[in-house]
N, C-alpha and C positions, 0 to 999 in steps of 0.2 A: 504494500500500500504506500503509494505518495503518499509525504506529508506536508502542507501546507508551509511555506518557507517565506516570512517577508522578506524582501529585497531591497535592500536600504541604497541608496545612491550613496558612495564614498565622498561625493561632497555636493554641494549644492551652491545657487548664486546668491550674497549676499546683498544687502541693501544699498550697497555701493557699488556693486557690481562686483565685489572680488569672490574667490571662490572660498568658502567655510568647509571647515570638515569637524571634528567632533573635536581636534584636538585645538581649533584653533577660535572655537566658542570660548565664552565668559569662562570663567573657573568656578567649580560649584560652589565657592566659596564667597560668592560677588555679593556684595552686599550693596557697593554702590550701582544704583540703575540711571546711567546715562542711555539717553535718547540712542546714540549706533547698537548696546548692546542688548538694550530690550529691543530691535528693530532685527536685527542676528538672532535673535532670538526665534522671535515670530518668521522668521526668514526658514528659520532649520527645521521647525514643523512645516510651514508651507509646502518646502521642497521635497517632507517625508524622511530627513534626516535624524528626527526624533520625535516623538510620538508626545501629545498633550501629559499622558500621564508621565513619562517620562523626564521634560519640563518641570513640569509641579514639583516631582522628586527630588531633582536634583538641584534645582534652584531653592528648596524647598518655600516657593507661589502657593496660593490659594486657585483653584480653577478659576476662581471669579476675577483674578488678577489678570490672571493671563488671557481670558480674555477680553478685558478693559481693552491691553495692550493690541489684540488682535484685529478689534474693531477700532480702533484708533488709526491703526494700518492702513487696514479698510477704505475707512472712510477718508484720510487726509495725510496719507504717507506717515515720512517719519517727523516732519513735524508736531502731527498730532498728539504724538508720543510726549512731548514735551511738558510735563507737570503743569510749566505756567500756562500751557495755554489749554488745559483740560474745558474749565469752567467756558472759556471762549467758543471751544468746538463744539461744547453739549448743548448751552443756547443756542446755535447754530445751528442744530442738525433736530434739534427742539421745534425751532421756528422752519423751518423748511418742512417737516413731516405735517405740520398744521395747514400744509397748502396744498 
């Protein structure tokens, strides 16, 4: 019997366009979240690199974190990502859903 084998891409594109691979993510250790590395971040699930639950784990995130950060993506690159301009894009995306 096959058994089912996911297939993971050895790297993927990141948000700048360079290429990421597992060793060249954040360290699980990150505590600081600047805007490129939660953007690498969201990039390495995208690509299938690493898996939501996988993420949560090791960054030790809450699901609801992660995808703040995902939808943020989403909707207005990696700007959005930007802590100061959280409040800006929610009004935003607030008042455009209203129409």
């Amino acid at each position: 019997m096959i058994e089912n084998q996911k297939i993971r891409p050895a790297q993927v594109i990141g948000p700048l366009g360079e290429p990421l691979t597992l060793d060249s993510l954040p360290p699980p250790n990150t505590t600081r979240w600047v805007v490129r590395r939660k953007a690498e971040v969201v990039a390495a699930v995208n690509g299938g690199l690493l898996t939501v639950d996988e993420v949560c784990d090791r960054y030790s995130l809450s699901l609801e974190e992660f995808a703040t950060w995902q939808r943020a993506v989403d909707r207005s690159g990696m700007p959005g990502l930007r802590v100061t301009r959280i409040q800006h894009y929610k009004s935003l995306y607030e008042r455009q859903q209203k129409f």
